[in-house]
MARKEDREN-241108 format. One line per field, with one value per residue (C-alpha): residue number from 1; residue in one letter; z, y, x. Coordinates in Angstrom, 3 decimals, m for minus. Layout:
# MARKEDREN-241108
n = [NUM;...]
res = [A;...]
w = [Z;...]
v = [Y;...]
u = [X;...]
This chain:
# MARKEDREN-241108
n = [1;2;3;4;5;6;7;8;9;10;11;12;13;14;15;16;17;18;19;20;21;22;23;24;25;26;27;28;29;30;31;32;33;34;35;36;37;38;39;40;41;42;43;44;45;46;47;48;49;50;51;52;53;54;55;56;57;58;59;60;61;62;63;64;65;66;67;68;69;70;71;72;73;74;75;76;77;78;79;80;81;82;83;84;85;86;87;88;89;90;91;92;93;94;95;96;97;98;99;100;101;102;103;104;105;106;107;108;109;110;111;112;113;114;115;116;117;118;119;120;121;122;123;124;125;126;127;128;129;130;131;132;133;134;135;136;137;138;139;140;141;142;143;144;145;146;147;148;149;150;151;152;153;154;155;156;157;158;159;160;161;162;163;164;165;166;167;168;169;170;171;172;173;174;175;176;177;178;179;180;181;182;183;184;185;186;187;188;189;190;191;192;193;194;195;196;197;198;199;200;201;202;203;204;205;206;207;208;209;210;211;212;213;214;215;216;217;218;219;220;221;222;223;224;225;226;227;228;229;230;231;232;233;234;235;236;237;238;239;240;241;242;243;244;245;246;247;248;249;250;251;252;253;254;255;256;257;258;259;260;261;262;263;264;265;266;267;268;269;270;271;272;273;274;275;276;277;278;279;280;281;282;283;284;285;286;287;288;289;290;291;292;293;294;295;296;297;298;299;300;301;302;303;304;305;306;307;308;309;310;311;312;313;314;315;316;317;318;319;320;321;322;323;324;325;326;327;328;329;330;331;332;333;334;335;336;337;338;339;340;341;342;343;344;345;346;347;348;349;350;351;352;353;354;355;356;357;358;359;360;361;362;363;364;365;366;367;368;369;370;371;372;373;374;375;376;377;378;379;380;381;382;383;384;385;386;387;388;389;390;391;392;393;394;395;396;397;398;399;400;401;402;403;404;405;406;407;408;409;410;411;412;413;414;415;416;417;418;419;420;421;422;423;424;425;426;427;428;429]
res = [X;X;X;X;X;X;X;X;X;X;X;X;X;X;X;X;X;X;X;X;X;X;X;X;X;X;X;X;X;X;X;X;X;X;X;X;X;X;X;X;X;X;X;X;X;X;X;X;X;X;X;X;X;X;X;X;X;X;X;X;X;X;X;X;X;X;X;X;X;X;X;X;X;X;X;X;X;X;X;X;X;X;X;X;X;X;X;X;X;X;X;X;X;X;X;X;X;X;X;X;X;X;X;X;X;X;X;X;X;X;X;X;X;X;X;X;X;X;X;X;X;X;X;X;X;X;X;X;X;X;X;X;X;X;X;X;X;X;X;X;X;X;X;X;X;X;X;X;X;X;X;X;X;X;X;X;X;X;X;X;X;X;X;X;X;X;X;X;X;X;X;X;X;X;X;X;X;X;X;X;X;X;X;X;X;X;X;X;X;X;X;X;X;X;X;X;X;X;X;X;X;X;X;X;X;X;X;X;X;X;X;X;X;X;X;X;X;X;X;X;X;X;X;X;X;X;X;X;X;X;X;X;X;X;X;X;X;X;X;X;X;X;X;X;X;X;X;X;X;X;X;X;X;X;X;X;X;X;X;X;X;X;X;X;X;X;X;X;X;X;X;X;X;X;X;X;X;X;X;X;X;X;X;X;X;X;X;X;X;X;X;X;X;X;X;X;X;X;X;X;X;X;X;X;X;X;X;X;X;X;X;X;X;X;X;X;X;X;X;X;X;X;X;X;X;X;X;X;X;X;X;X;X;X;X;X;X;X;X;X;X;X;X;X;X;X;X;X;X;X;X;X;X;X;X;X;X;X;X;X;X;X;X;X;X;X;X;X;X;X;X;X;X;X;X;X;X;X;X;X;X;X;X;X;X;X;X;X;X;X;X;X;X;X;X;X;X;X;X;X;X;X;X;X;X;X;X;X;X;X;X;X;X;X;X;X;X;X;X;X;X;X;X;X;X;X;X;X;X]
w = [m73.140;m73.183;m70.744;m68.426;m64.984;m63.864;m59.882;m58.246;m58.403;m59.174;m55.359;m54.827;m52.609;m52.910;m51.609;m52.361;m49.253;m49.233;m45.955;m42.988;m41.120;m37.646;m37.337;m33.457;m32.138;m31.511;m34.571;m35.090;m38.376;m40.457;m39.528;m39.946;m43.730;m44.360;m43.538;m45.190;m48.696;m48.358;m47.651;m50.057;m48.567;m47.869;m44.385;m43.837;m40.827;m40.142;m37.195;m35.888;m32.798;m33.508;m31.630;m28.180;m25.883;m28.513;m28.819;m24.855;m24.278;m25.758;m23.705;m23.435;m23.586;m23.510;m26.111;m24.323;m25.541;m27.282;m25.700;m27.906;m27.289;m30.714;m31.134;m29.601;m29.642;m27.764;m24.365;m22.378;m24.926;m24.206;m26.565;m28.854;m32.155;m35.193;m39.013;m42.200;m44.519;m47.482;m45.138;m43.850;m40.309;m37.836;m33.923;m33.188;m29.922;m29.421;m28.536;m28.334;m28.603;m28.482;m29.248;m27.402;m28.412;m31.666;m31.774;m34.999;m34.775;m38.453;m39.213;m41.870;m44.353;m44.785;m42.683;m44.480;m41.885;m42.187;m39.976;m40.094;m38.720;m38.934;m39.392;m39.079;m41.009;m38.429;m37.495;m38.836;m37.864;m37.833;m38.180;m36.975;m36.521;m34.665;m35.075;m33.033;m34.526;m34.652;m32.389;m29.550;m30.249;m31.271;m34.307;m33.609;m34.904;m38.635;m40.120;m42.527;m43.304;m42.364;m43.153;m42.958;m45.150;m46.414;m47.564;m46.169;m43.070;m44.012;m47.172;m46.768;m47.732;m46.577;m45.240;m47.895;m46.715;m43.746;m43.733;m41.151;m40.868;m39.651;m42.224;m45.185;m45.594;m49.507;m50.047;m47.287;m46.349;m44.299;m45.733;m43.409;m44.467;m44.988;m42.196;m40.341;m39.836;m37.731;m35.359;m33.928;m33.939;m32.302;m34.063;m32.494;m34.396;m32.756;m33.185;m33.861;m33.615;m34.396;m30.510;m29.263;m30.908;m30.036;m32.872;m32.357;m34.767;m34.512;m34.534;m35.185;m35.774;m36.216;m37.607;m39.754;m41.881;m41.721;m44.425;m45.594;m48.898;m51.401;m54.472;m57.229;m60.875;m60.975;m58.280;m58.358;m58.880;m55.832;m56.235;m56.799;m53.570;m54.909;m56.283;m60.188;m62.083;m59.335;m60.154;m57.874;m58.996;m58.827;m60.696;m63.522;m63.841;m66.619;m65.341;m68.780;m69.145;m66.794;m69.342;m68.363;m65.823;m63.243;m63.264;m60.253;m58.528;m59.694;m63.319;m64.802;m64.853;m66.760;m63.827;m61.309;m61.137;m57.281;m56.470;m59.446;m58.372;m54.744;m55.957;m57.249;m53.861;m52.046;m54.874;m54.283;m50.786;m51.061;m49.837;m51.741;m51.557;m51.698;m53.342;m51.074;m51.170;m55.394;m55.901;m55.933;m59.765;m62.800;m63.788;m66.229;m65.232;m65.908;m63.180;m60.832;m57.918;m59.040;m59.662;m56.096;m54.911;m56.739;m55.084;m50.976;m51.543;m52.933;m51.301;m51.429;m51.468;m53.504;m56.097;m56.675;m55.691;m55.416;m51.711;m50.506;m47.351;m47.903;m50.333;m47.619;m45.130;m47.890;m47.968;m43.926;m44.196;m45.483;m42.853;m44.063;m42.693;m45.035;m44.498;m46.822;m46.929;m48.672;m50.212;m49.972;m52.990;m55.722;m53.891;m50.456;m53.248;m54.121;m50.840;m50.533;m53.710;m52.124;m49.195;m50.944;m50.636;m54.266;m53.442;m55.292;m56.453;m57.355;m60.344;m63.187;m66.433;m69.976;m72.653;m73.702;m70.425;m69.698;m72.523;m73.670;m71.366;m74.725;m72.596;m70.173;m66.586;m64.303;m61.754;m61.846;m59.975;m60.650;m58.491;m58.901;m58.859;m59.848;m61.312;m64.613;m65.028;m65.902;m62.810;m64.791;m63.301;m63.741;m63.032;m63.543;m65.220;m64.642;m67.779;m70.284;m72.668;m71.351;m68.588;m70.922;m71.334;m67.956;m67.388;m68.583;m68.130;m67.531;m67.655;m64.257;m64.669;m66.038;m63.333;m61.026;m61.962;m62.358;m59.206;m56.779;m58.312;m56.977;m59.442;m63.231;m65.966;m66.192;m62.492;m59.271;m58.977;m56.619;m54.082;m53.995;m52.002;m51.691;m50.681;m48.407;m48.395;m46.749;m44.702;m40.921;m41.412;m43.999;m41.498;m43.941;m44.704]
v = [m92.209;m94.585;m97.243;m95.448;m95.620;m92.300;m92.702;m95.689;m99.141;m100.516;m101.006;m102.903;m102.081;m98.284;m96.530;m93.409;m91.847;m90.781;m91.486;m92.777;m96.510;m97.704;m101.410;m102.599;m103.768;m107.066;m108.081;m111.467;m111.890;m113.179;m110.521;m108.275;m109.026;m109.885;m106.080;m104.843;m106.443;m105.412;m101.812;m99.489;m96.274;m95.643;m94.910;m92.859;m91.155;m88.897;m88.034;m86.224;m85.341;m81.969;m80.292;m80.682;m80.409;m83.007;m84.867;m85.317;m87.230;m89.979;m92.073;m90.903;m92.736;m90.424;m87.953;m84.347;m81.456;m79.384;m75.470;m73.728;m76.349;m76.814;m80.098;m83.433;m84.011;m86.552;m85.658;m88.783;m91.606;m94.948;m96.824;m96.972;m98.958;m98.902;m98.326;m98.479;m95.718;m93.407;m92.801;m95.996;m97.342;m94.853;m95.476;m93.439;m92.997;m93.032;m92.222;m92.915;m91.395;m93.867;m92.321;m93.214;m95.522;m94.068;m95.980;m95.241;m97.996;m98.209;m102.354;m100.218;m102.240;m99.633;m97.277;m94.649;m92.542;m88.890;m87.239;m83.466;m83.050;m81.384;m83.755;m81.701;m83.877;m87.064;m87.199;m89.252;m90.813;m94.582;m94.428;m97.409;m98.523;m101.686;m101.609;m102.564;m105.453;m105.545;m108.437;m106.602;m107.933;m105.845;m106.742;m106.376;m103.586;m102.756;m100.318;m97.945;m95.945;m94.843;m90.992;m87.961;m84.888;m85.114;m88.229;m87.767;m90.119;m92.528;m93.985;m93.042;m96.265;m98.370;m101.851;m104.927;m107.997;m107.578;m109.666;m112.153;m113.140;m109.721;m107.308;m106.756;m103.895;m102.465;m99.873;m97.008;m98.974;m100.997;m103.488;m105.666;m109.354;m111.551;m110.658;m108.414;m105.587;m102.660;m100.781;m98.368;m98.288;m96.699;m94.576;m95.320;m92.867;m93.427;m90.177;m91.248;m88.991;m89.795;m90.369;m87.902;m85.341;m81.994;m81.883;m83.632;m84.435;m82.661;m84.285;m81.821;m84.441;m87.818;m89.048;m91.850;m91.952;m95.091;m96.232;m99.115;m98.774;m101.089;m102.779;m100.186;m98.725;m96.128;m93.580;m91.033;m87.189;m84.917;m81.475;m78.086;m76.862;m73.272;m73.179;m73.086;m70.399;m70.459;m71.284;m70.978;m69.562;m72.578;m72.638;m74.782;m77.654;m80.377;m83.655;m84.577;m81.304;m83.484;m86.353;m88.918;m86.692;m88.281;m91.712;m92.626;m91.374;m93.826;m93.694;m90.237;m87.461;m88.729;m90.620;m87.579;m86.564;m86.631;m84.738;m82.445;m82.325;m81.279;m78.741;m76.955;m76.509;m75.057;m72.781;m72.017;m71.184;m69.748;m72.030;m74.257;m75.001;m72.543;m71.437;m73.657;m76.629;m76.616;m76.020;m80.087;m80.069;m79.192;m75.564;m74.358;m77.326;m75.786;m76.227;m77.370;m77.749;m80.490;m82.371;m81.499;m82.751;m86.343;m86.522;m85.871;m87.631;m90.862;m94.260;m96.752;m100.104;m98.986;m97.176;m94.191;m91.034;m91.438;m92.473;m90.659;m89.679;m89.350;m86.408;m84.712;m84.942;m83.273;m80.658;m80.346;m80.230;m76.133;m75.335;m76.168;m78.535;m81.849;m84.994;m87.816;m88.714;m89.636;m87.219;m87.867;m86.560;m84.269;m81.907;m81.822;m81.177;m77.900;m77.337;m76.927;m74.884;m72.624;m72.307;m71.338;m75.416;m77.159;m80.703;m83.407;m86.615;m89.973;m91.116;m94.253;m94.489;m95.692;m93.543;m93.255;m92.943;m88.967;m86.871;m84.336;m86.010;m88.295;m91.072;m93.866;m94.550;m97.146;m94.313;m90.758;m87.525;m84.135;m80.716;m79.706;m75.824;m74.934;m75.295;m73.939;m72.552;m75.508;m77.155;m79.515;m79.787;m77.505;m79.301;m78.613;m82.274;m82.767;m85.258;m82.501;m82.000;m78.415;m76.295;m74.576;m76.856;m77.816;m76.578;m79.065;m78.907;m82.424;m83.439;m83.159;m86.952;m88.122;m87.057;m88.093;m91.660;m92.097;m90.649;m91.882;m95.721;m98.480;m100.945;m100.302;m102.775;m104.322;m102.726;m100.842;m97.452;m94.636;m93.973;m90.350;m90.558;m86.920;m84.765;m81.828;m79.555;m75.800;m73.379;m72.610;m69.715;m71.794;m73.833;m76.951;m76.606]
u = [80.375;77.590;77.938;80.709;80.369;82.012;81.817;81.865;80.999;77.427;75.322;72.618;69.814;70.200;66.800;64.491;62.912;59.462;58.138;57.916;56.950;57.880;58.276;58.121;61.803;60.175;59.600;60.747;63.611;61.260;58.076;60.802;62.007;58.263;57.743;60.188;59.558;55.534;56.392;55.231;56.904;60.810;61.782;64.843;66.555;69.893;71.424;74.273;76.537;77.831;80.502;81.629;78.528;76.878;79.763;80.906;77.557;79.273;81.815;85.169;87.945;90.939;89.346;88.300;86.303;88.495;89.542;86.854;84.139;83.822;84.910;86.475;90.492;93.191;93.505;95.456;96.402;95.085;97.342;99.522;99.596;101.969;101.169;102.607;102.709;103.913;107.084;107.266;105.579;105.004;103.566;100.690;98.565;95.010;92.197;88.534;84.822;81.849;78.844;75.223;73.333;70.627;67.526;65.750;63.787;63.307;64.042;66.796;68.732;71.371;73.531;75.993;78.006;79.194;82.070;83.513;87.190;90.472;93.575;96.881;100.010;100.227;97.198;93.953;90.702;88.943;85.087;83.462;80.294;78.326;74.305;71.707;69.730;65.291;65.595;67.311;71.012;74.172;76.428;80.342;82.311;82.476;85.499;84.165;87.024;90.546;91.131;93.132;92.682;95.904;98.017;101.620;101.274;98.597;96.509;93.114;91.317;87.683;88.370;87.437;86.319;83.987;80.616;79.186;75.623;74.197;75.556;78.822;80.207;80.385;82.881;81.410;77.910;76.649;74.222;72.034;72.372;69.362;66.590;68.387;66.979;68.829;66.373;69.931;73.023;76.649;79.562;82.935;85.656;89.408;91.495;95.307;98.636;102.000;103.294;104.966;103.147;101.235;99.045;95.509;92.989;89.796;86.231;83.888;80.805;79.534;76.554;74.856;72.142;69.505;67.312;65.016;63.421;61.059;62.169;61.057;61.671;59.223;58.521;55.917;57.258;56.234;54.463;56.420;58.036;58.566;61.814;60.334;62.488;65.015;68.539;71.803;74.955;77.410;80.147;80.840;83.308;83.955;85.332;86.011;88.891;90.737;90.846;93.464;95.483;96.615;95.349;96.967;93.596;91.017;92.141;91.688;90.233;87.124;85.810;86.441;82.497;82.313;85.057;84.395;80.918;82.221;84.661;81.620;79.973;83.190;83.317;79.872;80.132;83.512;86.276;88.753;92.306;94.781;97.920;100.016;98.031;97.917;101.537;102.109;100.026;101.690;102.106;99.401;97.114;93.440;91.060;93.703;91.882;89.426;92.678;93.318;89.327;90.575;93.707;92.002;89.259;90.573;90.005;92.937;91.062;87.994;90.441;88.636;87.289;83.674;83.373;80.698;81.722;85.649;83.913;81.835;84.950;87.023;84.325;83.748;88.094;87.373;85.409;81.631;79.280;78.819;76.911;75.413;72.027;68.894;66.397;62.406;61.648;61.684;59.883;62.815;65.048;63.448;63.334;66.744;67.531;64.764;67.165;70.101;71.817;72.637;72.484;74.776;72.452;73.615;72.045;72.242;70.443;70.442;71.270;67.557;65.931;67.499;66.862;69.877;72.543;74.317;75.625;74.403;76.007;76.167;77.189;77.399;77.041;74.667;74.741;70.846;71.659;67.697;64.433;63.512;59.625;58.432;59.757;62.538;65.710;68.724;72.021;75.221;76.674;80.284;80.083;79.918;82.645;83.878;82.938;80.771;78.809;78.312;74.492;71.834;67.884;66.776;63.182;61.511;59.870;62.989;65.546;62.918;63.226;66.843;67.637;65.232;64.597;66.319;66.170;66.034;66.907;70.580;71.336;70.205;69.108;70.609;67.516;68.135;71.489;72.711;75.656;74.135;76.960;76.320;78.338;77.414;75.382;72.853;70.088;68.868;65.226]
């Protein structure tokens, strides 16, 4: 397996978060790049409307709070617009929550959002996004994703091609281009049902996470938190049983380590898919339901399912509260496991750089479900041959560096992105 990438494409500019630094939103372009480049320290901040009381201090534009409060859905169309699909084009009305305006005041040089929501068969959801520059301007719009839970009425997909001189958009970030720095930005997410229709998609929340982060290879590993000889009881799954099955989703089973990662955690917290929702797979398929993971969390232009968000949607779809973000350290990490939350880390490494892991990625995904007693890192690696295998200890220095660097010879490092995954009754640490 050396050299496989097994989740998504290569990024550049990925960021570890280990602190905190304010840069004024006057800084000129060029004070602000200057900054940027001299800072030593990551800066990183998440932020989220949650439910309907959150949620209705946005502006409105058709969308209401739903009966229960708990979340937004279509109240009086303001449109109508027509789209093409597995069952041919459909006309759907819409309509629209704009969120207020975040100032982070960061000068970031990335933005990843995060949504929750329920998408009954003909409905689905555009996320957008617009940021608000360090020099005081606004960018336009940006799409960063079309999705539904399921795939009957429309491909869930990202939107290729979108760059101008403040930012691009790669696969399900947004990158600031040259100086730009953003200091805020907005969330705009249109809800869409098939006119006619009772059914309503539900958004449940919105946010974004923010970052800016130096140029590094090596990052110092933070102190114990007091999670050493802890270990979670997350069940184990092998992307590599799935070998070649159904390729239509991103090309096999062998490159299925986010949404095998993410099948994990529902397991964990005790949701998943049910009887009904399987019976499309083959009978006697093992492990069906990672098959399943592959199939909702799939991305139609970026042609596979390691989109980052799509994955913590799928997850948020059973009930649980997900969100991407960036880690500070090591030492948030055990944090978390201390709280009872397995995180999934990005991470990319040679073969010789993570001892006991037999391969080299580009791209790949780890649940950290512990910490041995020496403080190294328990994960459960969805690379391993068979389920069995599944649990590895990986050096505490080691993991350290692979999953908070971003740059590292022959390609960019992850910056300790992270899947925070956890059901209602869990608060994160």
């Amino acid at each position: 397996m050396t050299g496989t990438s097994f989740s998504r494409r290569s990024r550049r500019g990925l960021a570890a978060l280990v602190g905190l630094t304010l840069l004024t939103p006057t800084a000129t372009p060029a004070q602000a790049g200057e900054a940027s480049r001299n800072r030593q320290e990551p800066v990183i901040a998440y932020h989220e409307w949650r439910s309907a009381a959150d949620l209705t201090r946005g502006e409105l534009d058709g969308t209401t709070a739903a009966p229960d409060g708990g979340a937004l859905v279509v109240g009086t169309p303001v449109g109508t617009v027509d789209r093409d699909g597995p069952g041919g084009t459909r006309t759907y009305e819409y309509a629209t929550w704009t969120s207020p305006e975040r100032r982070d005041d960061l000068a970031a040089t990335e933005l990843v959002p995060s949504w929750n929501a329920v998408t009954p068969a003909g409905t689905w959801l555009r996320v957008e996004v617009r940021a608000v520059t360090a020099q005081g301007g606004r960018t336009g719009w940006y799409s960063l994703g079309d999705w539904a839970s399921g795939d009957s009425h429309i491909l869930r997909t990202t939107v290729p091609g979108q760059s101008d001189s403040h930012a691009r958009v790669n696969v399900d970030t947004l990158v600031a281009a040259g100086a730009t720095r953003f200091d805020g930005y907005q969330l705009r997410v249109t809800l869409y049902r098939e006119a006619g229709s009772d059914l309503t998609p539900e958004l449940v929340m919105a946010g974004a996470m923010v970052s800016d982060v130096p140029t590094r290879s090596e990052v110092p590993t933070g102190p114990g938190a007091g999670a050493w000889g802890t270990e979670l009881a997350v069940p184990r799954y092998s992307q590599n049983v799935h070998r070649g099955k159904y390729p239509e989703y991103g090309g096999g089973g062998e490159v299925w380590c986010s949404p095998t990662s993410t099948t994990m955690l529902l397991e964990y917290w005790g949701v998943g898919p049910s009887e009904e929702d399987l019976s499309w797979i083959e009978d006697g398929y093992v492990d069906p339901q990672v098959a399943h993971a592959a199939r909702h969390t799939y991305d139609h232009d970026y042609a596979g399912a390691g989109n980052w968000p799509f994955n913590t949607a799928y997850a948020a779809h059973f009930g649980l509260r997900a969100h991407v973000t960036r880690l500070a350290s090591i030492t948030e990490l055990e944090e978390h496991i201390m709280a009872g939350i397995p995180v999934i880390t990005s991470v990319s490494f040679r073969a010789d750089e993570l001892d006991g892991a037999g391969y080299g990625t580009n791209g790949h995904l780890f649940v950290v479900v512990g910490f041995d007693d020496e403080g190294n890192v328990i994960v459960n690696d969805p690379a391993s041959p068979d389920n069995e295998a599944v649990r590895r200890v990986y050096d505490r220095d080691q993991f350290n560096t692979v999953w908070l660097r971003t740059q590292r010879e022959g390609g960019s490092g992850p910056g300790g992105i992270a899947y925070v995954i956890r059901d209602a009754d869990t608060p994160l640490p």
